[in-house]
N, C-alpha and C positions, 0 to 999 in steps of 0.2 A: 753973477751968473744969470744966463736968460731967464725965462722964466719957462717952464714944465709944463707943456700939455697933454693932459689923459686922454686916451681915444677907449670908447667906450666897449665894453668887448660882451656878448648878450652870455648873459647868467649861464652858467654849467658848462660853458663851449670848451673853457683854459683853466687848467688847474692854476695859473697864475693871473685867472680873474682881471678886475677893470682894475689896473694897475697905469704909475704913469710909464711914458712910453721908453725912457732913458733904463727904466727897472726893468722892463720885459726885455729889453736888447741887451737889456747885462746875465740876465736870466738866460736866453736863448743863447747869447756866447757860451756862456759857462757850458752848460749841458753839450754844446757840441764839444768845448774842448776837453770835457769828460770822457770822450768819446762816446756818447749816447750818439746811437745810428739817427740822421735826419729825421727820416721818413716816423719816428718817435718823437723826434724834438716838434717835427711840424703837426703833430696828434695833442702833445702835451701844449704846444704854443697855440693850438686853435685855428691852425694856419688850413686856409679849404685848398692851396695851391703849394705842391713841394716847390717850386719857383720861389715863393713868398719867403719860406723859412730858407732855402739855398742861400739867399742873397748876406744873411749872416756868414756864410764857410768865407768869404775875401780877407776876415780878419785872421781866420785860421791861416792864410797862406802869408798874413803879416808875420803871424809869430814862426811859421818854419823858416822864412828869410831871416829873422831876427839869430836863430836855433844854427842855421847854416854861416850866418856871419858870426857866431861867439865858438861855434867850430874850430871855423879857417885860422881863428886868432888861439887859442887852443893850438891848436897844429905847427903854430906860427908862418901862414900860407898868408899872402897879401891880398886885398882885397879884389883886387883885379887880374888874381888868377883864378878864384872862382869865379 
């Protein structure tokens, strides 16, 4: 595996502090698919822009595709009528 770069985060800002960066993007996933509201996640992550923390919800829209494709198969509907 590559190797892990910390990006430094100024003391007090993130409850999840100067952490490396593969740890805060699994931190930040997690809490949203907790459903912790954004605009929380991006207070708790530090983030000065809701833009910054947003850019994490693309994975949320992996796992509903994922939720809507074990559905279809469930139903036993083909993939290409969804």
């Amino acid at each position: 595996m590559g190797s892990t770069v910390s990006r430094p985060i100024p003391a007090g800002s993130s409850p999840i502090g100067s952490i490396s960066y593969p740890l805060r993007h699994y931190a930040i996933t997690s809490w949203l698919r907790a459903g912790i509201p954004v605009h929380v996640v991006q207070r708790m992550a530090g983030h000065k822009h809701l833009a910054t923390t947003q850019r994490y919800v693309h994975f949320m829209k992996q796992d509903l595709e994922e939720a809507a494709r074990r559905m279809a198969q469930a139903q036993g509907l083909k993939e290409e009528s969804w």
